[in-house]
C-alpha positions in Angstrom: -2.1 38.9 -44.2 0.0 40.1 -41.6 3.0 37.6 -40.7 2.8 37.8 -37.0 -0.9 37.0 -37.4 0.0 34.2 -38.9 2.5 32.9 -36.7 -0.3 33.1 -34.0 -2.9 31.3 -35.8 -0.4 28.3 -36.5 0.4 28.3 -32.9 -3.2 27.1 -30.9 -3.0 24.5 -33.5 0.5 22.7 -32.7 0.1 23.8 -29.3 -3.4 21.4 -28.9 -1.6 19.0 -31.0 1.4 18.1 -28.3 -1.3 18.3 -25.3 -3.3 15.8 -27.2 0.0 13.7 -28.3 1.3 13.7 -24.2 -2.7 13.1 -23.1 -2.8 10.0 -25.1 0.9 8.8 -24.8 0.5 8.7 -21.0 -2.7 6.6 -21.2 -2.3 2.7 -20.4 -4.7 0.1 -21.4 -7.0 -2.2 -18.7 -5.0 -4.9 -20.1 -1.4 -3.6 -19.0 -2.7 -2.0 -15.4 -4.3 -5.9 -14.4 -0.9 -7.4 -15.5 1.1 -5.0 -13.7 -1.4 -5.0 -10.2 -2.3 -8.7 -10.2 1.7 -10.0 -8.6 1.2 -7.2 -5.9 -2.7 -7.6 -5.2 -1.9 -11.3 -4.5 1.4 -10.4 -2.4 -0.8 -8.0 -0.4 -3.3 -10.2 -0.1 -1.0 -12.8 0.8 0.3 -10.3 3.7 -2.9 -9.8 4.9 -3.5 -13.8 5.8 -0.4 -13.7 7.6 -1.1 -10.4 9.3 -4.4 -11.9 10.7 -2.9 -14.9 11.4 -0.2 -13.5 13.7 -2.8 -11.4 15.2 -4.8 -13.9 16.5 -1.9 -16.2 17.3 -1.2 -12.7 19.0 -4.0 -12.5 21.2 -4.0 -16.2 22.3 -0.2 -15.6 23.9 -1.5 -12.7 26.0 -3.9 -14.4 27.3 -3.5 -15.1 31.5 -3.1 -18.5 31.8 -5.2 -20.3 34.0 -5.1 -20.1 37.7 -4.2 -23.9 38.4 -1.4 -23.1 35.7 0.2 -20.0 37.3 2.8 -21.4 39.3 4.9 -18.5 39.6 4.0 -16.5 42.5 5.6 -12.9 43.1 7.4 -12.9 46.2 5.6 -11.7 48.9 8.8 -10.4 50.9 10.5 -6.5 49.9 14.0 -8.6 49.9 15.3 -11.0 47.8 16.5 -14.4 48.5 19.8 -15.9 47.0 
Protein backbone atom coordinates (compact mmCIF):
# COMPACT_ATOMS: atom_id res chain seq x y z
CA UNK A 1 0.00 0.00 0.00
CA UNK A 2 1.13 3.22 -1.00
CA UNK A 3 1.86 5.65 2.03
CA UNK A 4 0.29 8.71 0.76
CA UNK A 5 -2.79 6.54 0.11
CA UNK A 6 -2.76 5.90 3.38
CA UNK A 7 -2.32 9.15 4.84
CA UNK A 8 -5.59 10.00 2.84
CA UNK A 9 -7.67 7.29 3.94
CA UNK A 10 -6.83 8.14 7.71
CA UNK A 11 -7.76 11.62 7.01
CA UNK A 12 -11.90 11.60 6.18
CA UNK A 13 -11.89 9.68 9.26
CA UNK A 14 -10.37 12.21 11.98
CA UNK A 15 -11.65 14.85 9.86
CA UNK A 16 -15.60 13.59 10.58
CA UNK A 17 -14.43 12.85 13.95
CA UNK A 18 -13.74 16.76 15.06
CA UNK A 19 -16.96 17.95 13.01
CA UNK A 20 -18.84 15.47 15.01
CA UNK A 21 -16.81 16.38 18.41
CA UNK A 22 -17.56 20.47 17.72
CA UNK A 23 -21.36 19.50 16.49
CA UNK A 24 -22.04 17.88 19.71
CA UNK A 25 -19.84 20.09 22.07
CA UNK A 26 -21.81 23.22 20.93
CA UNK A 27 -25.27 21.52 21.66
CA UNK A 28 -27.04 22.65 25.00
CA UNK A 29 -29.78 20.77 26.69
CA UNK A 30 -33.69 22.04 27.06
CA UNK A 31 -32.85 22.04 30.59
CA UNK A 32 -29.90 24.68 30.47
CA UNK A 33 -31.71 27.08 27.58
CA UNK A 34 -35.14 27.35 30.17
CA UNK A 35 -32.74 28.21 33.04
CA UNK A 36 -30.87 30.67 31.13
CA UNK A 37 -34.27 32.41 29.20
CA UNK A 38 -36.63 32.16 32.13
CA UNK A 39 -34.85 35.64 34.37
CA UNK A 40 -35.11 37.53 30.87
CA UNK A 41 -38.60 36.17 29.58
CA UNK A 42 -40.03 37.41 32.98
CA UNK A 43 -37.92 40.80 32.76
CA UNK A 44 -39.35 41.32 29.23
CA UNK A 45 -42.45 40.47 30.25
CA UNK A 46 -42.23 42.55 33.16
CA UNK A 47 -41.33 45.50 30.52
CA UNK A 48 -44.11 44.90 28.51
CA UNK A 49 -46.81 45.65 31.60
CA UNK A 50 -45.10 48.73 32.18
CA UNK A 51 -44.86 49.63 28.50
CA UNK A 52 -48.67 49.31 28.14
CA UNK A 53 -49.24 50.86 31.20
CA UNK A 54 -47.38 54.10 30.29
CA UNK A 55 -49.13 53.91 27.07
CA UNK A 56 -52.34 54.16 28.18
CA UNK A 57 -51.55 56.52 31.00
CA UNK A 58 -50.10 58.02 27.72
CA UNK A 59 -53.11 58.57 25.82
CA UNK A 60 -55.31 59.71 28.76
CA UNK A 61 -52.74 62.97 29.25
CA UNK A 62 -53.20 63.95 25.57
CA UNK A 63 -56.53 63.94 25.84
CA UNK A 64 -58.27 67.77 25.38
CA UNK A 65 -59.63 68.53 28.41
CA UNK A 66 -63.06 69.44 28.60
CA UNK A 67 -64.47 72.65 27.43
CA UNK A 68 -65.84 73.96 30.92
CA UNK A 69 -62.13 73.04 31.99
CA UNK A 70 -60.14 74.95 29.41
CA UNK A 71 -59.62 78.18 31.10
CA UNK A 72 -56.76 79.29 29.22
CA UNK A 73 -57.75 81.18 26.27
CA UNK A 74 -55.11 82.28 23.49
CA UNK A 75 -55.03 85.86 23.28
CA UNK A 76 -56.93 87.18 20.78
CA UNK A 77 -54.68 90.41 20.23
CA UNK A 78 -51.15 90.18 17.76
CA UNK A 79 -49.46 92.07 20.88
CA UNK A 80 -48.67 91.07 24.14
CA UNK A 81 -49.64 92.56 27.37
CA UNK A 82 -47.05 92.97 30.32
Amino acid sequence: MNPDNLLRNRKWPVVGLGILLVAAGGCATKKHVRTVVQPVETRVGTLEQKNTENEKASRISKRKPPRSMNWRKPPTSGHRTP
